[in-house]
C-alpha positions as CSV (number, residue, x, y, z in Angstrom):
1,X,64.5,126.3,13.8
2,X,63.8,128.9,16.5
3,X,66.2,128.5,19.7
4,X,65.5,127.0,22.4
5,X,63.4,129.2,25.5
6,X,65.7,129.5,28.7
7,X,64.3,127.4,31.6
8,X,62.7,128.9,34.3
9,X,65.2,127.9,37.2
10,X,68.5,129.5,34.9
11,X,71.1,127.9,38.1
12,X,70.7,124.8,36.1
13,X,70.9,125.6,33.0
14,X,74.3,127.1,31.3
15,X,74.7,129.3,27.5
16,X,71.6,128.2,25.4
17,X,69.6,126.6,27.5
18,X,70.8,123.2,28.0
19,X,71.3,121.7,31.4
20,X,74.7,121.6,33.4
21,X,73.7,119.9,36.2
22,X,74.7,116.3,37.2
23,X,71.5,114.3,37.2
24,X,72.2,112.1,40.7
25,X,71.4,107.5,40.3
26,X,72.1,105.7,43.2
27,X,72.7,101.8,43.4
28,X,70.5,100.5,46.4
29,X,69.3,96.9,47.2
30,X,70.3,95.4,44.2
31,X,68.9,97.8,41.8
32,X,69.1,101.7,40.3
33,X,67.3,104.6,40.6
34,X,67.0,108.6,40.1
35,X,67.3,110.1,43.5
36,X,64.4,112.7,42.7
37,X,61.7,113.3,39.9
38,X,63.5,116.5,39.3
39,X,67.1,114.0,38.4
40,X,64.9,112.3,36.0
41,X,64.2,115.6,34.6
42,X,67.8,116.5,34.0
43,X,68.8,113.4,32.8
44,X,65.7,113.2,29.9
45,X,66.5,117.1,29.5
46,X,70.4,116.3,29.0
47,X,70.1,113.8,26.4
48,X,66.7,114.6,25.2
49,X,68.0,114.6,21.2
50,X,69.3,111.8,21.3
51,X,65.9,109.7,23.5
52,X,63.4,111.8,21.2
53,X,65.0,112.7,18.0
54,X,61.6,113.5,16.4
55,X,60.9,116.3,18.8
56,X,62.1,119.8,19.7
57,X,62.4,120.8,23.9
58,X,61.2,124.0,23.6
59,X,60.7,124.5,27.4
60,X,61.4,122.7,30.9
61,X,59.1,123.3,33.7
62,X,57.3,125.6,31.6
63,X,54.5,127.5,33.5
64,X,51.0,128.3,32.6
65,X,48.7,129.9,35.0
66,X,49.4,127.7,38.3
67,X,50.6,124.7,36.7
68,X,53.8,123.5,35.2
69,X,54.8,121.5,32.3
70,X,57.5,119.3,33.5
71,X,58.6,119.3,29.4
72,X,56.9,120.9,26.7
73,X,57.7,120.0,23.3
74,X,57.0,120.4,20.0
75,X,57.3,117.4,16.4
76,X,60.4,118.6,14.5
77,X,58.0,118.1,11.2
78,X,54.7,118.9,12.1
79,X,55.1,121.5,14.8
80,X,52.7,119.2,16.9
81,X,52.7,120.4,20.2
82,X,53.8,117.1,22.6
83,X,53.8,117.7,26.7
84,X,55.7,115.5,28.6
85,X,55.2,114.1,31.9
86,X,57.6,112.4,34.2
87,X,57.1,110.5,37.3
88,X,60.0,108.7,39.3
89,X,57.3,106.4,40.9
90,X,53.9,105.1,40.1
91,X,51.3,108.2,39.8
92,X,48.1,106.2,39.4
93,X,46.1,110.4,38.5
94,X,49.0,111.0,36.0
95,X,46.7,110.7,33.0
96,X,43.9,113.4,34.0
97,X,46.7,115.3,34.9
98,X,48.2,115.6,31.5
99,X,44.3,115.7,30.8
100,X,44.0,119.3,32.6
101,X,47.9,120.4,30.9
102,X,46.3,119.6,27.3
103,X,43.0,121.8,27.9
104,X,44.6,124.8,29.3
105,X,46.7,124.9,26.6
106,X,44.8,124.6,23.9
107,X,42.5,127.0,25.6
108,X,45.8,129.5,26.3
109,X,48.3,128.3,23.2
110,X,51.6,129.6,24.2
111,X,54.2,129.0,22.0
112,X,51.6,129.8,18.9
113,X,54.6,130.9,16.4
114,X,56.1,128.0,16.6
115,X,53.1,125.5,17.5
116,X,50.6,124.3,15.1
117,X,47.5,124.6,17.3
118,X,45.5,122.4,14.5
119,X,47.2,119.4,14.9
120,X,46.2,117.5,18.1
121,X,48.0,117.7,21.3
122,X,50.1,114.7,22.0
123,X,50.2,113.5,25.9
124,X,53.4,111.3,26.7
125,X,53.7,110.0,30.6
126,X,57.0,108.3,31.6
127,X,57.4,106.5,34.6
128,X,58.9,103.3,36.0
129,X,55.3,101.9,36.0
130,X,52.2,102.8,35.3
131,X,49.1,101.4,37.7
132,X,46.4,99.7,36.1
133,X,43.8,102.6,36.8
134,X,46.0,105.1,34.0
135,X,45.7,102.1,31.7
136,X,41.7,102.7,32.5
137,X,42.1,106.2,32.6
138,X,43.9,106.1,29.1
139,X,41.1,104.2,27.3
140,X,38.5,106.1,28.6
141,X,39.8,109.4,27.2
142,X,37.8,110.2,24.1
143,X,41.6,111.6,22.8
144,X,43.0,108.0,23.8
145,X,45.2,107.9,20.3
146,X,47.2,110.9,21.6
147,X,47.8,109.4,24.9
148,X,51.5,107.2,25.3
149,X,52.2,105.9,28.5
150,X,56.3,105.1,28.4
151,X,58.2,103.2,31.1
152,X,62.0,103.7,31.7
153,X,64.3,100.8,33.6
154,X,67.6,100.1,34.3
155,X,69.8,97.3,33.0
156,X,72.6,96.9,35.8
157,X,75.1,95.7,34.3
158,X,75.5,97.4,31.8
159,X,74.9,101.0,33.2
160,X,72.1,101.5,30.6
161,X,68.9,103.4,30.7
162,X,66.2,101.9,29.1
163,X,63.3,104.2,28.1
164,X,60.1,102.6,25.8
165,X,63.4,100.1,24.2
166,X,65.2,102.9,23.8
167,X,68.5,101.5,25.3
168,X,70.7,105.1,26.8
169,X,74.2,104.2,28.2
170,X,74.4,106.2,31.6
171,X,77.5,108.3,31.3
172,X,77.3,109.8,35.3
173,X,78.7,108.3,37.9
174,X,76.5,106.0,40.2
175,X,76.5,106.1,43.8
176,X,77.3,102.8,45.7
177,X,77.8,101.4,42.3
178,X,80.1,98.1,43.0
179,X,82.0,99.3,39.3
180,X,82.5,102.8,40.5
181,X,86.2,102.8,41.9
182,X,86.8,103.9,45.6
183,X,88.5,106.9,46.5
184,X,92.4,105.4,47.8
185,X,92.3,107.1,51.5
186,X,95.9,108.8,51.2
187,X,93.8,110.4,48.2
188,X,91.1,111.2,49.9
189,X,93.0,112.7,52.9
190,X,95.5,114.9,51.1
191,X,92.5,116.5,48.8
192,X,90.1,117.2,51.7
193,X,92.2,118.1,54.5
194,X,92.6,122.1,53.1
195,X,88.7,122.2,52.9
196,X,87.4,120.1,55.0
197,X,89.8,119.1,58.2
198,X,87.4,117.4,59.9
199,X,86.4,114.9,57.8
200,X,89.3,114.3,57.0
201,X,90.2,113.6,60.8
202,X,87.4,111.7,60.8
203,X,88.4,109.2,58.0
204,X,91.5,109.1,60.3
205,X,90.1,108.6,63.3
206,X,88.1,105.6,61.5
207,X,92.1,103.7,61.5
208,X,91.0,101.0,59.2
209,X,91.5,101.1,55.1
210,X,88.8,99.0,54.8
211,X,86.3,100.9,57.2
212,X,87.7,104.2,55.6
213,X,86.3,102.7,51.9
214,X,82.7,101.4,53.2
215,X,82.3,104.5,54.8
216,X,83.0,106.3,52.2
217,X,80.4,104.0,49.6
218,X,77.8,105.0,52.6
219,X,78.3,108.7,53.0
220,X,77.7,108.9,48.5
221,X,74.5,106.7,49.1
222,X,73.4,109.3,52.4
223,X,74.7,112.6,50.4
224,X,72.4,111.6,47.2
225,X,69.2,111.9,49.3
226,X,67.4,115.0,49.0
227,X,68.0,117.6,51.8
228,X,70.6,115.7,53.8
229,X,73.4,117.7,54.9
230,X,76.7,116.1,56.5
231,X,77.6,117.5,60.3
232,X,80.6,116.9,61.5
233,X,81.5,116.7,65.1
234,X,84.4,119.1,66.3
235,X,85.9,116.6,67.8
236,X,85.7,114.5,64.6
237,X,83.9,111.3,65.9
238,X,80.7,111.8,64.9
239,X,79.0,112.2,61.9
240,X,75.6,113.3,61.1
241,X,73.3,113.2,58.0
242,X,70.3,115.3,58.8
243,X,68.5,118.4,57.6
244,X,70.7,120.5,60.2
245,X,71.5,120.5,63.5
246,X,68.6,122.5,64.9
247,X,66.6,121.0,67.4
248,X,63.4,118.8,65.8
249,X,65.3,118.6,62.4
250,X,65.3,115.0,60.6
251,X,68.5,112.9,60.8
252,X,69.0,109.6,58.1
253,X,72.2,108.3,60.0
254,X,74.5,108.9,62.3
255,X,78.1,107.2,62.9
256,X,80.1,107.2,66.1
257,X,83.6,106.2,66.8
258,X,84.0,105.8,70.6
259,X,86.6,103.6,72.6
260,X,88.4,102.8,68.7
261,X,84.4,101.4,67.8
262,X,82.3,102.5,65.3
263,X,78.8,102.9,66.2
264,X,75.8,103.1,63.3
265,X,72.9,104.5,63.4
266,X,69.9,104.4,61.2
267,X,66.5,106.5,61.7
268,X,64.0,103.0,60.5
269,X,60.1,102.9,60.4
270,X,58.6,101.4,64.2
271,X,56.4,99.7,64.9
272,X,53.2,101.6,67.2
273,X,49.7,100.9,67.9
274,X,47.7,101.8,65.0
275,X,49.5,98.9,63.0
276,X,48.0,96.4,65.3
277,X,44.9,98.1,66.0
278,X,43.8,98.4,62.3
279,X,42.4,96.3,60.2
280,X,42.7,98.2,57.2
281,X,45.6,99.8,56.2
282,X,43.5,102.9,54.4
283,X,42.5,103.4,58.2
284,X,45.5,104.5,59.1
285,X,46.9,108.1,58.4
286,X,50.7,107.9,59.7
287,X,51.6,104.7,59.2
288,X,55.4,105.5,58.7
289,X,56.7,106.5,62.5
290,X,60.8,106.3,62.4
291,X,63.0,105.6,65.4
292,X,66.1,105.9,65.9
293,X,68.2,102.3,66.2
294,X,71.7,101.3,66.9
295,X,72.7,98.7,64.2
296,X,74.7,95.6,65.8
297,X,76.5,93.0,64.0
298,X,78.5,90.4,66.3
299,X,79.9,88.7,63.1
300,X,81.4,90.6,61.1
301,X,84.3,92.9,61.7
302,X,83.7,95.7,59.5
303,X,80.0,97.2,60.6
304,X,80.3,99.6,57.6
305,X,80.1,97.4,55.2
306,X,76.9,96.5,53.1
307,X,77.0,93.0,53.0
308,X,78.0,92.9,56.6
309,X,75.1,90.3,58.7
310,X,73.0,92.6,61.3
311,X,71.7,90.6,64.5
312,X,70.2,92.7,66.7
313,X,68.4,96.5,66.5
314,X,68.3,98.7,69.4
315,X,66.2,101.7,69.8
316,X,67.5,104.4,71.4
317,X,66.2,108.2,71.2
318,X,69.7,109.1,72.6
319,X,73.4,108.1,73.5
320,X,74.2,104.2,72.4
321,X,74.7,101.0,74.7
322,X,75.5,100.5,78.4
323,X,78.9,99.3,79.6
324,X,77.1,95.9,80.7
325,X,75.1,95.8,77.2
326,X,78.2,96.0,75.4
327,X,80.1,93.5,77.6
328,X,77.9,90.7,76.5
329,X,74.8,91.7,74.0
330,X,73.3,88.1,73.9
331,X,73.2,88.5,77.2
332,X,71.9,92.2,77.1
333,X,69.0,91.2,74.3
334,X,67.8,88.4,76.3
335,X,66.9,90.6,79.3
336,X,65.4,93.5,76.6
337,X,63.6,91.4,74.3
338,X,60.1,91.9,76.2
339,X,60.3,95.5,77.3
340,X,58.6,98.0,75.1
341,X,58.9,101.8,74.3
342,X,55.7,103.7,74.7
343,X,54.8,102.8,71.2
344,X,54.7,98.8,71.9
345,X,58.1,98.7,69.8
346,X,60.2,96.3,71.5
347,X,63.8,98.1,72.6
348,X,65.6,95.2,71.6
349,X,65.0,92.9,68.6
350,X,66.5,90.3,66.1
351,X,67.1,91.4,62.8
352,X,65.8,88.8,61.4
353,X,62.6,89.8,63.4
354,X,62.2,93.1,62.5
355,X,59.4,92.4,59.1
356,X,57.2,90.4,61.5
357,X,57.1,92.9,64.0
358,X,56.2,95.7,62.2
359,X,53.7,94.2,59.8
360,X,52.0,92.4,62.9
361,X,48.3,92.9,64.0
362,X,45.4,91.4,66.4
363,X,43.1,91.2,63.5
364,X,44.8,90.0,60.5
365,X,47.9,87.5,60.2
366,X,49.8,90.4,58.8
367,X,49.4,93.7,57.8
368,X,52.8,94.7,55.8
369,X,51.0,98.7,55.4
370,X,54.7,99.7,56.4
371,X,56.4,97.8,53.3
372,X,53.2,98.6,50.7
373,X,54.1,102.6,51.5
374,X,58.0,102.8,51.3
375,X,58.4,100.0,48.1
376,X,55.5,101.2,45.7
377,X,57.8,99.5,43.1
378,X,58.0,96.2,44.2
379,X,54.1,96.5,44.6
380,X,53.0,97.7,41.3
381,X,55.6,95.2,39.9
382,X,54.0,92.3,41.2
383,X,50.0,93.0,43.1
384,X,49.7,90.2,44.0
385,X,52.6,88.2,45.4
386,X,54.9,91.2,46.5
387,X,54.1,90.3,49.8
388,X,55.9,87.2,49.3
389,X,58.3,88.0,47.3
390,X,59.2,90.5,49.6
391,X,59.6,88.5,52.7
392,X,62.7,86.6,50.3
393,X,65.2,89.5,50.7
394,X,68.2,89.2,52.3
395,X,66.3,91.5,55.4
396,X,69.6,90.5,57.9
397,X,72.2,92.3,55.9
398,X,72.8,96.2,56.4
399,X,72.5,96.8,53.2
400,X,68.8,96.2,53.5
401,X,68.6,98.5,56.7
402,X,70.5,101.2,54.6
403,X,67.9,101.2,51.9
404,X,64.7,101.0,53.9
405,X,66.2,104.3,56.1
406,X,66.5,105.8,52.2
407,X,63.2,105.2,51.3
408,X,61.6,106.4,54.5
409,X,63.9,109.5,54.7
410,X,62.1,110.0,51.0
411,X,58.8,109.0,51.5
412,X,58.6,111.9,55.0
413,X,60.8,114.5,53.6
């Protein structure tokens, strides 16, 4: 058996060409999921023999011309040639892509010593979900026998990837993973104080054990987002999680301890205008605008905390609440509730409120275009009742707020 070709991005890949690098899951909302297509990549690359012990990798990202091959294989028997696509989320043009992949190969045949050009090209697509157009797509290809579409999920509990039945126990870590064992804080203080003093004044300055742990679960979940790089104050009460700290550059969160309070913010979706104005949502070509909000809980003690209840959101493009606001924020939201930004996003608003708000328009009882956009997976999951199933969610606990700043951080960067 000829060895296996060297990727084309070698800072991955270590002595013979298989993969070093850590492919990164995150636990958000209740459920898993690779960070990036390019984690999914690793991970199927990592453990490929053992999910596909009929074929041989001969190549990741393999490139032909201008396209790539996100895996090109071959059948260990046959010397079939078998390309592999992989999609984190639903691609409905996924088949006539593999469609194009197939003829330029055929037409260029790399690999020929160790292909067998004869035999037909296989096409496998994996994905989470596939939307019903590829299933059309698929039976409309005159080739349709060499066409497998195979979905991958995750069972919880268990920590197991499950790929076409193929049940994979996940042996990386998770991040925000409620079995994954937080960091003691003497631990985490004596380790990063040599490297990194300032976060590790921070965690001090935070006082509280249980405020140093929940921050700690929310920086993994922030740091596992593609791009995001953590800024540190020098005085060590703020934290940043951004693209940098140029002016214009994109910020996820920020959190603020000032006067012994911790402060949380989170860059959300707004509402604006062409929500309400549209009556399609097709019509409308940005329909993800962020803002940035200051999280509030009055309940619960420990704001850091994902299960901790969220009452009120306060948009703020700078600096955090007034003396008065702070001194009584019933009080504050009262007098706020009906002034707008210049956007027609209230400044002040219920938690609880926030869904209606943004999916509201003149024309229609709701328009949830927001929501369809940022949770494709709930969507292709269910067509037809998402809607409703998504308006069941626990939408007042930060949790909730954590994972919808994710997926919009994802869906602009």
């Amino acid at each position: 058996m000829a060895p296996r070709k060297k990727s084309i991005t070698p800072k991955y890949f270590g002595q013979g060409g298989v993969s070093v690098k850590i492919p990164r899951i995150a636990y958000t909302a209740n459920a898993l999921r690779f960070q990036s297509e390019e984690d999914l990549e690793i991970y199927i690359e990592n453990h490929f023999d053992e999910l596909f012990p009929d074929l041989e990798l001969l190549q990741r990202q393999f490139r032909l011309k201008t396209n790539r091959y996100d895996l090109l294989c071959r059948h260990k028997q046959t010397r079939q040639a078998v390309i592999l696509e992989l999609k984190n989320e639903e691609d409905r043009s996924i088949i006539w892509q593999l469609v194009r992949y197939r003829k330029l190969i055929i037409a260029e045949r790399p690999f020929s010593d160790q292909i067998d050009y004869s035999c037909p090209v296989e096409l496998i697509a994996i994905a989470p979900s596939f939307h019903e157009d590829s299933w059309i797509d698929k039976e409309a290809c005159k080739f349709e026998e060499n066409i497998k579409l195979l979905t991958f999920s995750f069972v919880i509990e268990d920590k197991i990837l499950d790929l076409a039945g193929h049940k994979h126990t996940i042996p990386y870590s998770i991040s925000g993973f409620s079995d994954e064992p937080t960091p003691e804080f003497a631990l985490i203080s004596r380790s990063l104080y040599q490297e990194v003093p300032a976060l590790s004044n921070f965690l001090s300055n935070l006082g509280n054990q249980e405020y140093q742990n929940d921050f700690w679960n929310l920086r993994n979940l922030f740091l596992a987002q593609p791009k995001v790089k953590e800024i540190i104050n020098p005085l060590s009460n703020k934290v940043f999680y951004a693209t940098s700290t140029r002016e214009g550059s994109k910020t996820l969160a920020e959190i603020n301890i000032l006067d012994r309070k911790v402060l949380l913010f989170l860059h959300l979706p707004m509402y604006h205008s062409s929500l309400s104005s549209s009556s399609s949502y097709r019509s409308i070509q940005n329909p993800i605008k962020l803002g940035r909000f200051i999280i509030i809980s009055i309940e619960n003690s420990n704001l850091l905390n994902l299960d901790s209840r969220i009452n009120y959101l306060v948009i703020r493009s700078s600096g955090g609440l007034s003396l008065k606001e702070k001194e009584n924020v019933s009080l504050a939201f009262e007098k706020n509730r009906l002034k707008s930004i210049r956007e027609g996003m209230p400044k002040w608003i219920m938690a609880e409120g926030y869904i209606s708000i943004l999916s509201y328009t003149v024309r229609e009882p709701k328009n949830p275009i927001v929501f369809k956009e940022l949770y494709p997976d709930l969507v292709s999951a269910n067509p037809t009742g998402w809607w409703q199933e998504f308006q069941t969610q626990e939408t007042d606990k930060l949790g909730w707020f954590v994972d919808l700043a994710i997926r919009a951080w994802r869906y602009k960067i």
